[in-house]
C-alpha positions as CSV (number, residue, x, y, z in Angstrom):
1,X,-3.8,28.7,-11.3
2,X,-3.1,25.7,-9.5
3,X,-4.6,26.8,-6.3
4,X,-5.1,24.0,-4.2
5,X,-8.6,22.7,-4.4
6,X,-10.2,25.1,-6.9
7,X,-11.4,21.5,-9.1
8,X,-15.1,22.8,-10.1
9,X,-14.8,26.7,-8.5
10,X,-17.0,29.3,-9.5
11,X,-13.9,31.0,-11.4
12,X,-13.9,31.9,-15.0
13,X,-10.5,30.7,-15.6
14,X,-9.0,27.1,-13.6
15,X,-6.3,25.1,-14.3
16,X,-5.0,22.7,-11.8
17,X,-3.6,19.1,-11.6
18,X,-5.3,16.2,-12.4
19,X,-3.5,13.0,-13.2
20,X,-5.6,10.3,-14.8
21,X,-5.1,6.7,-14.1
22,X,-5.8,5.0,-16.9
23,X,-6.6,0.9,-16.8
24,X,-3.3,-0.3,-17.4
25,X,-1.3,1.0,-14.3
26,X,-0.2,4.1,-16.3
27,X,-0.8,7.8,-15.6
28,X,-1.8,10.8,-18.0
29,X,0.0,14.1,-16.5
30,X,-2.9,15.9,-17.0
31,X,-4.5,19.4,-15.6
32,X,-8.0,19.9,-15.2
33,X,-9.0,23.5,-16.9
34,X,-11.9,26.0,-17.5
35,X,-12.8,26.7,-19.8
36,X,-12.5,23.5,-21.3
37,X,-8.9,23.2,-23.0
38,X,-7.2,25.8,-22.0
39,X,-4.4,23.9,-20.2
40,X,-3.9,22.5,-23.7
41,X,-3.8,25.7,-24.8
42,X,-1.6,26.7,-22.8
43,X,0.7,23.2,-23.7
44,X,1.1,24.3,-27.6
45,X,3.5,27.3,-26.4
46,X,5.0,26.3,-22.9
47,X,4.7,22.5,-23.3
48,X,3.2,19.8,-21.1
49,X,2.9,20.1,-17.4
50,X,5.2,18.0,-16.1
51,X,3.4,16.5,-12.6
52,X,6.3,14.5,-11.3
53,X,8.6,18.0,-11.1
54,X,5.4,19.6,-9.1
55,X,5.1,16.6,-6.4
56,X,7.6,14.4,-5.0
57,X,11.1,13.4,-4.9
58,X,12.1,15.1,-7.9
59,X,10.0,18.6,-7.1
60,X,11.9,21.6,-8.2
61,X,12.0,25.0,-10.1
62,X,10.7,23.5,-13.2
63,X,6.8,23.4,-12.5
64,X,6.9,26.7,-10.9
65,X,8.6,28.2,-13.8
66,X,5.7,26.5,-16.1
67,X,3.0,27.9,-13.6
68,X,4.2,31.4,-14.1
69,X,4.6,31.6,-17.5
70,X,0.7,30.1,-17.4
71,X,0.1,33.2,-15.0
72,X,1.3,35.7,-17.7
73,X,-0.1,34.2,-20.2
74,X,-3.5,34.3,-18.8
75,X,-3.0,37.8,-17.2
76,X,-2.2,39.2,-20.4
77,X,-4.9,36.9,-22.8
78,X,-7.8,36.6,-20.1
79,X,-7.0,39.4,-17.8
80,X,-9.0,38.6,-15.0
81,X,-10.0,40.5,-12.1
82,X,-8.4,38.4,-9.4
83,X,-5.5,36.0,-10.3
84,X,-4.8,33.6,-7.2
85,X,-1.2,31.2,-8.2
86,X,0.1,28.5,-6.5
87,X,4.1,28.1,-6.9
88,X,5.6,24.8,-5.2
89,X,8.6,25.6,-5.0
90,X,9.7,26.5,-1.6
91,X,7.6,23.5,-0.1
92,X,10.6,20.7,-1.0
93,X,13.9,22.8,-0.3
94,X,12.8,24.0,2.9
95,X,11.1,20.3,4.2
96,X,14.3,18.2,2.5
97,X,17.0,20.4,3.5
98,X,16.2,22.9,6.1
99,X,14.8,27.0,6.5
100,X,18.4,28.0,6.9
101,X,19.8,26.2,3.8
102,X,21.6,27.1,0.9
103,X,19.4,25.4,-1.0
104,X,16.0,27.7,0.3
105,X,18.0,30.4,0.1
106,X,18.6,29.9,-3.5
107,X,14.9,28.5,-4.3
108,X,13.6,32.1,-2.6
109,X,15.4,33.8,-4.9
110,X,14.1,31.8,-7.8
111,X,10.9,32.1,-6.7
112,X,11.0,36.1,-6.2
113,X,12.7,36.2,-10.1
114,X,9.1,34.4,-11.1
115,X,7.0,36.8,-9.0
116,X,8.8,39.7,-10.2
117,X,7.6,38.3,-13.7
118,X,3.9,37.9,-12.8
119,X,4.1,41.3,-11.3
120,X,5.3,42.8,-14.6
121,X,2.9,41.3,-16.6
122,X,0.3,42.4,-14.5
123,X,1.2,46.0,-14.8
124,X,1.7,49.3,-12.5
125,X,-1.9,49.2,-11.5
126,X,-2.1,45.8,-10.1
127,X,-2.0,45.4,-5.8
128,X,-0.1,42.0,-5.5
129,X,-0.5,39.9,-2.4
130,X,2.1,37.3,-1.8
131,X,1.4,34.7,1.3
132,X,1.8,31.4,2.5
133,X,-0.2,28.7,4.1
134,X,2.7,27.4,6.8
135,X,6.1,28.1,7.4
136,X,8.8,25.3,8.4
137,X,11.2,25.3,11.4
138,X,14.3,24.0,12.4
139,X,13.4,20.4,13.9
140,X,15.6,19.6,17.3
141,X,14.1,16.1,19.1
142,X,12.5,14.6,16.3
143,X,11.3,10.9,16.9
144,X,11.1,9.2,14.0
145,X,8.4,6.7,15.1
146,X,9.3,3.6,12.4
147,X,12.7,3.6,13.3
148,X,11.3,3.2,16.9
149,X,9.1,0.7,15.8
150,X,11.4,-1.5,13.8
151,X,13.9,-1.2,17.0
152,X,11.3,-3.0,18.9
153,X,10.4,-5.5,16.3
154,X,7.2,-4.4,15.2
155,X,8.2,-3.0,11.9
156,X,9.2,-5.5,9.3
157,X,10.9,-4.4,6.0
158,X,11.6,-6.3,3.1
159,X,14.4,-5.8,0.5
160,X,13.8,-5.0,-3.2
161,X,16.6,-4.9,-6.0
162,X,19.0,-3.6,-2.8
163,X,16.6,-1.7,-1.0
164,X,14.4,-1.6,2.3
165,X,10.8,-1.3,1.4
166,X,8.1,-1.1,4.2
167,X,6.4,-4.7,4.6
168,X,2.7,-4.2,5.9
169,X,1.6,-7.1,5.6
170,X,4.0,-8.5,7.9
171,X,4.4,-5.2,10.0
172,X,2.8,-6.1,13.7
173,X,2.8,-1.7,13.9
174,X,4.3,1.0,11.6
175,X,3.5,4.7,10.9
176,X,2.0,6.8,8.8
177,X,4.0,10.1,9.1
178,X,3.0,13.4,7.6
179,X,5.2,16.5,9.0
180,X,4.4,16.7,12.7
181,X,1.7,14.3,12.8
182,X,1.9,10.1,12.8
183,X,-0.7,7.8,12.5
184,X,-0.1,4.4,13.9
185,X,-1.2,1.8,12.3
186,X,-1.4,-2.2,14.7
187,X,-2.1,-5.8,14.2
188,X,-4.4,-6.9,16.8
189,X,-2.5,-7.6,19.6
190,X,0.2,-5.3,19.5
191,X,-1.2,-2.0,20.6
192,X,0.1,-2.4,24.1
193,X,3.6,-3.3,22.6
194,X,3.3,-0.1,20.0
C-alpha cells in the first residue's frame, strides 16, 4: 500500500498513486490497484485519495490517515500474509521545518496514533516492523547554489502576478536542487563563470 515503486509487482494486493494527465492540461487523482478496482473500492467508504495532500506544498496528515484506514481495511477484508505501507507523513515536517521541531514532533506522534491503528487491526499475532529509508539532519553551511547564481548574474527570474519565477530560457546557469545534491544546468559559454 503505497509502497514506492510496487506499479506491476508480483503482489496480490497494490494500490499506489497514479495521476493521469488527461489531454486538456488537467489531472485525474488517481491510484493504480490490483486487483483491478479496489482503490475504488476502497473510495465508496474512505473517499477519494487526495494526491495533492500526499506530494507537495500542501503534504500533511491527511493522506496518511487515508493510507491507514486502506491498511485496515485490507488487513481485515484481504488479510494478507505480508502488508508493506508507506505513510508520508514525516517526509515534509522534518524537510520544511527541521528534526528538532514542534512541528515533527507533533507529526511523530500522529503517525505512531496511525501505526498503533494498523497494529490493532492486525491482531496479537502479527510481528510489525516499522523503518525508514533516510533520516534528516540539522543543516549548518548550506549553499544555496541559485541564490549564488543569480548574485553573479547568471540566474534570471521573472515576475508573475507579484512573484519571482525561475526564467530558463533567459538563465545563462541555474540549479536543479534535490536535498543534498544540485545539478547545474549552463548556456554555452558560461560554464567557466558557473
Amino acid at each position: 500500500l503505497f509502497w514506492q515503486q510496487c506499479l506491476y509487482a508480483n503482489a496480490d494486493v497494490i494500490v499506489s498513486p497514479k495521476p493521469i494527465h488527461n489531454d486538456h492540461g488537467g489531472m485525474i487523482q488517481w491510484c493504480y490497484s490490483k486487483p483491478v478496482g479496489y482503490y475504488e473500492q476502497l473510495c465508496r467508504t474512505l473517499g477519494n485519495f487526495k494526491l495533492h495532500h500526499y506530494w507537495g506544498p500542501l503534504a500533511g496528515i491527511g493522506s496518511s490517515r487515508w493510507i491507514a484506514n486502506a491498511a485496515i481495511a485490507t488487513l481485515r477484508e484481504k488479510q494478507p500474509d505480508l502488508t508493506l505501507v508507506y505513510l508520508p507523513h514525516l517526509d515534509y515536517p522534518s524537510q520544511k521545518f527541521g528534526p528538532q521541531s514542534p512541528q515533527l514532533e507533533r507529526g511523530l506522534q500522529q503517525v505512531d496514533d496511525l501505526v498503533g491503528q494498523i497494529v490493532a487491526a492486525a491482531g496479537p499475532e502479527t510481528t510489525v516492523f516499522v523503518v525508514s529509508e533516510y533520516s534528516i539532519t540539522p543543516v549548518t553551511g548550506a549553499i544555496l547554489p541559485n541564490r549564488i547564481l543569480r548574485r553573479a548574474g547568471l540566474l534570471a527570474v521573472r515576475e508573475i502576478a507579484g512573484r519571482e519565477y525561475l526564467d530558463i530560457e533567459h538563465s545563462a546557469a541555474w540549479a536543479m536542487v534535490d536535498h543534498q545534491v544540485a545539478h547545474i544546468y549552463c548556456q554555452p559559454g558560461a560554464v567557466d563563470a558557473a
